[in-house]
N, C-alpha and C positions, 0 to 999 in steps of 0.2 A: 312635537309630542314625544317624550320619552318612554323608553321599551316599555317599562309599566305600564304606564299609560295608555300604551297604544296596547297592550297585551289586555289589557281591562277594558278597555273600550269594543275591541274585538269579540272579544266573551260578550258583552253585553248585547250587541250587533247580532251575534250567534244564537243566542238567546230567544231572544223576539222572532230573528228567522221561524226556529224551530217550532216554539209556539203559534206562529202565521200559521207553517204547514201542516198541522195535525198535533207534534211533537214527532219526538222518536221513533217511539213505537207505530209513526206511519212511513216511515222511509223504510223502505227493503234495501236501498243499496245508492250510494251516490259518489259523484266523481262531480271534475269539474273542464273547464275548456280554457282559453284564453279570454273569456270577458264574461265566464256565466258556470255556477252552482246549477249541477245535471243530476234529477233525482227520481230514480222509480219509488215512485209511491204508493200504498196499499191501496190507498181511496185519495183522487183530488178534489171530492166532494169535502174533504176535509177543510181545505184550503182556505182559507181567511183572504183570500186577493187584495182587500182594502187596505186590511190590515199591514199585508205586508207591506205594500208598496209607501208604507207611510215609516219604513225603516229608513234608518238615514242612509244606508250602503245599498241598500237596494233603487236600482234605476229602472226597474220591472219587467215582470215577469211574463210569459209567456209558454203553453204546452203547443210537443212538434214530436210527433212521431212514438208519441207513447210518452215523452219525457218531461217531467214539469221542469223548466229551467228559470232562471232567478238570474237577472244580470245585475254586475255587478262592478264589474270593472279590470279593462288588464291590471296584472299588479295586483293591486287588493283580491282577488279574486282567491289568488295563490294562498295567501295568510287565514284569509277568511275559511279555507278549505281546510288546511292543516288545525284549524280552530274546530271547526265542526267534527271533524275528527276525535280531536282529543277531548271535546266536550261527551260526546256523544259513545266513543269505543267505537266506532263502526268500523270495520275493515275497509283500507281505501281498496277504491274500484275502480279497473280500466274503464273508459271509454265503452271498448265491445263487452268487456261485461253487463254494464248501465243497459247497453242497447240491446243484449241479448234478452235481458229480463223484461225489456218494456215491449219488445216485440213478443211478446207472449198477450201481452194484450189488444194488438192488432187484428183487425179480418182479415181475411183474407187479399182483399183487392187492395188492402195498404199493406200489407207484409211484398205483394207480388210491385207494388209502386216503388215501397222501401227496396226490397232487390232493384230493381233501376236504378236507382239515386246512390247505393253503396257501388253499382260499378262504374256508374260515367260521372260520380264528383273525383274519384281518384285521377280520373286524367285530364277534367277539369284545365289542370294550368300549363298545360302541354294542350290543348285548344287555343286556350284562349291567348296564352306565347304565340302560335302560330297566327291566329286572326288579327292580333295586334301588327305584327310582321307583315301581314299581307295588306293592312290597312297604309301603313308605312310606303310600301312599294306602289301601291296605288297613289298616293303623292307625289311617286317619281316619276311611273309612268305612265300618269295621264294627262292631256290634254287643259287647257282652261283654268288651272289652278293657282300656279305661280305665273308663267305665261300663256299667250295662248297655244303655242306648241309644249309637247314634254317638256318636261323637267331635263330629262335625260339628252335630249334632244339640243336644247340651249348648253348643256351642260354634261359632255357625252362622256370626261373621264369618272365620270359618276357609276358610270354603267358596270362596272366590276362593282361596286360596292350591291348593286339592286339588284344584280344578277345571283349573289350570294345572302342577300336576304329573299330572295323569292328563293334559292333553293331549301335554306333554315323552315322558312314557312310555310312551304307545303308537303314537308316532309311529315308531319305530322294526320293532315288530311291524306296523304299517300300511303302513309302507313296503320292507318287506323282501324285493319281488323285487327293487327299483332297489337296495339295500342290494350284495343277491347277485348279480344284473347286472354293477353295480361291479367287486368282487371276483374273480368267475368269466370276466370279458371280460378284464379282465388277468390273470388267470392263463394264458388258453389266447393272448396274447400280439397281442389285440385293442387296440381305444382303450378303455379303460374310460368314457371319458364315454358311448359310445352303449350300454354296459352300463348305464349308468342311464336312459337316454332308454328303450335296451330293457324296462326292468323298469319304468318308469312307462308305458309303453305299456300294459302287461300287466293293470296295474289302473286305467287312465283309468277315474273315473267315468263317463263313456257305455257304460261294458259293464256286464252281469250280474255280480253276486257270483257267484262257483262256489258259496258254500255257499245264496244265493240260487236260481240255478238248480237243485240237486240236491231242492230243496222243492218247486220250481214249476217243470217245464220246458216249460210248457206254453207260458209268458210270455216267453220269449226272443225275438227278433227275429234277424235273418239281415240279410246282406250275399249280393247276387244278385251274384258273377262269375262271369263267362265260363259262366254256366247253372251251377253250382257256391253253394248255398245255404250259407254260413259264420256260422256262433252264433256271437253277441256276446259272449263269457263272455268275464268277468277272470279273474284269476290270484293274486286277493289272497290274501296267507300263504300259499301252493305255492313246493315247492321245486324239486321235479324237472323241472318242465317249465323255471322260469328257466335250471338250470343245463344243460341241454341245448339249450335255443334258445341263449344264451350263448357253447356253445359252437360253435351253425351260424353264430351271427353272426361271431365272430373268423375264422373258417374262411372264411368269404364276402366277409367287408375282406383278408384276408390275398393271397384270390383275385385281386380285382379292384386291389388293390395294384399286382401284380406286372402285369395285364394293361392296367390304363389307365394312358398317359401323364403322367410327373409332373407336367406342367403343368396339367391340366385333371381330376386328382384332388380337389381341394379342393370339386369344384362334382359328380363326379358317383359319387364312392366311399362317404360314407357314405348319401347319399339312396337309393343303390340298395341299398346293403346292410340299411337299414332296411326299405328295402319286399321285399326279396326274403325276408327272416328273420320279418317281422313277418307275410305272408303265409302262408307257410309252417311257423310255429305255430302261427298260426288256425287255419287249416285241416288239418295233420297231427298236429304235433308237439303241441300244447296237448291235445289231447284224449287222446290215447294216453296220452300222458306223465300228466294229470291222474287215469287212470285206476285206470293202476297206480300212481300215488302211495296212494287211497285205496285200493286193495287191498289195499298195506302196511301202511296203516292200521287198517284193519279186520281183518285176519291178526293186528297183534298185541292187539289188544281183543279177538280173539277167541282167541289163545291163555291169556290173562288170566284171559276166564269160562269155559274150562272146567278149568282148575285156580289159583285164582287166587295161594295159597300155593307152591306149586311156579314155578312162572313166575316172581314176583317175587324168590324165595330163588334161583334158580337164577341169577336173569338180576344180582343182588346178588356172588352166588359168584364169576362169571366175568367180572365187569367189569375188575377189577385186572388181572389180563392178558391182558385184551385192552387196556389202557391199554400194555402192553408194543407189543403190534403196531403200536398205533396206533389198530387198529379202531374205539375207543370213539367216535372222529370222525365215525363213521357213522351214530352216535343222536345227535349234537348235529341232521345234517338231519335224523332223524325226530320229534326232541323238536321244533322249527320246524315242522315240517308238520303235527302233532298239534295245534299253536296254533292255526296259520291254519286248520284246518279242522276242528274240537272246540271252539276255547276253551281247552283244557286239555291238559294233559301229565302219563301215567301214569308214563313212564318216569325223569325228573330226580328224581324225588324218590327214587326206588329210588339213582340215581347217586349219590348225595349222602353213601347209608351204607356205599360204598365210599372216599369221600374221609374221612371219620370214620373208618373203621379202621384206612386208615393212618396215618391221626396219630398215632391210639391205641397202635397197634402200634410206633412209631418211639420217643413217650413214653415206654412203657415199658421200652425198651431203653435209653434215657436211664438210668434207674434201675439196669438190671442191669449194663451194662456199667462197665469198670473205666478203659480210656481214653482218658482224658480229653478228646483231637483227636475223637476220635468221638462219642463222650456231648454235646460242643458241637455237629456233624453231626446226632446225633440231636431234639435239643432244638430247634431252627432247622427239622430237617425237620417237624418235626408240628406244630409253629406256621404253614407253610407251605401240609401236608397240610390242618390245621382252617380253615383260609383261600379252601381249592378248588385248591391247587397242588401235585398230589400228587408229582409225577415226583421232586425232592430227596430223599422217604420211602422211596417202590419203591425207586430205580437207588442212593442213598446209604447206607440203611442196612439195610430190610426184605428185599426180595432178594438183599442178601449173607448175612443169618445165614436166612435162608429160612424159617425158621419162625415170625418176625412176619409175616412175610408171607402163609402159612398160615392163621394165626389170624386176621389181616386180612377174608380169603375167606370165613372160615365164619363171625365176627361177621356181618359184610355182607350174608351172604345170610340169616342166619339173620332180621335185621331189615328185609331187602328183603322176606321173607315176610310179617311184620306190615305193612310199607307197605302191599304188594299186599293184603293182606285185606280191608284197612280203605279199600280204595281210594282212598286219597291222592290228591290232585292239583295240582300243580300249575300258577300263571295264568299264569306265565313260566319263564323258564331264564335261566342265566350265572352264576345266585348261588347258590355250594357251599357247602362244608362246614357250621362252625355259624351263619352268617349264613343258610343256605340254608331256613331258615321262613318267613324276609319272602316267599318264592315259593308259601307253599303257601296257599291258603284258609286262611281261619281259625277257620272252624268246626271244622277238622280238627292245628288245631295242636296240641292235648292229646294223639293218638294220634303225631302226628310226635315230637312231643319224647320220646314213650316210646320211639321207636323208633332216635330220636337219640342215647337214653342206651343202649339195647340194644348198638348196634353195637360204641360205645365200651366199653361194661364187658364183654362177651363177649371182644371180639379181648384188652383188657387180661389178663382172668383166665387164657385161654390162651397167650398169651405166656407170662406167668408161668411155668405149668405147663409148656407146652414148653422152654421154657430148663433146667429140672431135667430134663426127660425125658432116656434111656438112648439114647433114638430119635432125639436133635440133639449133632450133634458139639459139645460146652461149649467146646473148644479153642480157639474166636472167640470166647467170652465171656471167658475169663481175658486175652486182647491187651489 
């Protein structure tokens, strides 16, 4: 296609967009990403849904977090955006601008979700680098796999190499309040560097392990201020307490900002805000906070033993949408907190036959469907989905015909039930779909993979069968 060509075809392309979504006059502000046009819009009631998605550049659409987004394609995405643009005048807009405005039309308990999900996607691939690593090392050194001794064992000049990927790998689960410090101090609009100073404070080796202390508290030492005895306890692998000192800290520089003199800021804004935040989670904030962190903890181990099939089929069922709200953000902290203070994580593995369904469920729509724009949408999203990236599955193909989606639910939970029984565990998190074994022990890998084919062949056969059912409108199958 020649530039004209392809410059006129794009316009036109742009065109239909616009009229799909209201027109102009209903977008307040848009940007775009690497495969999808991101738009706050005055009203999505506007929205022509059918229409759009019957564009030829459009692979469809889906709203997430306030934002109406339009996929469209790496590549094209780029040109299409510079097109709307210059069709339209609008000012292009960052990313956090888009998201600043669409969180205005949030509640509250999805603005407080949204804060989760802006600070633990940023370190996201320094998880999941680490979990992948650790699944690696578990190859080396276990048992039953290659032979039936180690890896390492048969094969011992190996052992320098596993021994510096177990250090790369848990380097990150070791350092993960300075991780979430990071992260969390700039999100509430602090320096992040004293969010990592913060979070290495937290587990300086001069303090007590917390999971040290809760065995022996007999052994702690104290800090005598001002007649006020303060435990020496760290904070390694906790979440809740980082992210709530985190955010007294940004609160407390933001204070002293505005109240000390620019000139003599540099010498006395962050010394004091370390010691007044560092204080005052020793002494308040750590302990509370660490408290009810394991209460959390303990609440869901102990909803587990006393039905452990039920718990895991259920909590299986309703992952998929709550990945709609957002919610599901809320278990990546507790899957994190489960590490640092267990070792292990009940609930990732359960997660994982929620991302398997939907693949499942997308693939098979591959099959049944007849148009050929969407059958390529379909095909891409479960490739995606089996990868750990589910949202292209859900918002592109499974919750428009809804009854892969459906079938999705009830695979999922039906095989979050056999996880839960068999009590599955997982030594890390990050790594979904079918790579997502490398995370499990491997003692327990025969009962995973059973449960990794469950998900998948349950949601497939029901798909099937729904699609013929009386009970799902076919009308979206023949398009």
């Amino acid at each position: 296609m020649s530039t004209l060509k392809e410059n006129t075809y794009h316009k036109e392309q742009v065109e239909q967009i616009l009229e799909a979504i209201g027109g102009v006059e209903n977008i307040i502000s848009a940007t775009h990403c690497i495969t999808r046009l991101r738009f706050a819009l005055n009203s999505e009631s506007k929205v022509n849904v059918k229409q759009l998605e019957q564009i030829d550049i459009v692979k469809g659409s889906f709203t997430s977090n306030g934002q109406f987004q339009v996929i469209i394609g790496p590549g094209l995405v780029n040109k299409v955006y510079a097109t709307l643009i210059e069709i339209t005048g609008l000012k292009e807009a960052t990313k956090s601008e888009v998201k600043e405005i669409s969180n205005k039309k949030l509640n509250p308990l999805q603005k407080a979700i949204k804060v989760l999900a802006d600070i633990f996607i940023p370190i996201l691939p320094a998880i999941v680098a680490s979990g992948l690593l650790m699944g690696i090392n578990n190859l080396l050194a276990n048992p039953g796999i290659f032979y039936e001794q180690p890896f390492l064992k048969v094969h011992s000049n190996w052992a320098g190499i596993s021994n510096m990927i177990n250090l790369i790998a848990n380097t990150s689960f070791s350092f993960l309040p300075a991780l979430i410090g990071w992260s969390a101090v700039k999100k509430f609009g602090g320096n992040p560097v004293l969010g990592i100073v913060l979070g290495l404070i937290l587990i300086n080796p001069d303090l007590m392990p917390g999971a040290q202390y809760s065995k022996t508290p007999e052994a702690v030492t104290y800090w005598n201020i001002l007649g006020f005895n303060i435990a020496k306890i760290g904070y390694q692998g906790q979440v809740i307490p980082v992210l709530c000192s985190s955010y007294l800290l940004a609160t407390i520089e933001k204070f002293l900002t505005k109240k000390i003199p620019e000139m003599v800021q540099l010498i006395f804004v962050a010394p004091l805000t370390l010691l007044i935040t560092g204080f005052l989670t020793f002494s308040i904030i750590g302990p509370i906070t660490m408290s009810f962190a394991n209460l959390i903890t303990s609440g869901i181990l102990g909803l587990f033993e006393i039905n452990a099939v039920l718990a895991g089929a259920l909590f299986g069922f309703i992952l998929s949408p709550l990945v709609i709200t957002g919610m599901h953000h809320l278990f990546l902290g507790i899957n994190l907190q489960m590490i640092g203070t267990l070792g292990f994580a009940t609930l990732w593995p359960i997660q994982v036959m929620a991302s398997l369904g939907q693949g499942a469920a997308a693939l098979t729509m591959f099959f049944i469907l007849k148009n050929k724009k969407i059958k390529g949408v379909a095909l891409t999203a479960s490739i995606s989905a089996w990868l750990g990236i589910t949202e292209p599955a859900i918002f592109g193909i499974n919750l428009r015909y809804r009854f892969p989606f459906i079938a999705s639910m009830i695979g999922a939970g039906i095989a979050g039930g056999v996880v839960s029984y068999f009590n599955v565990k997982a030594s890390s998190i990050g790594i979904s779909g079918l790579p997502a074994f490398l995370s499990i022990f491997t003692d327990q890998w025969g009962v995973y993979f059973l449960a990794m084919g469950l998900s998948i062949a349950i949601t497939c056969i029901l798909t099937y069968i729904f699609s013929k059912s009386k009970y799902f409108n076919k009308e979206f199958i023949e398009n």
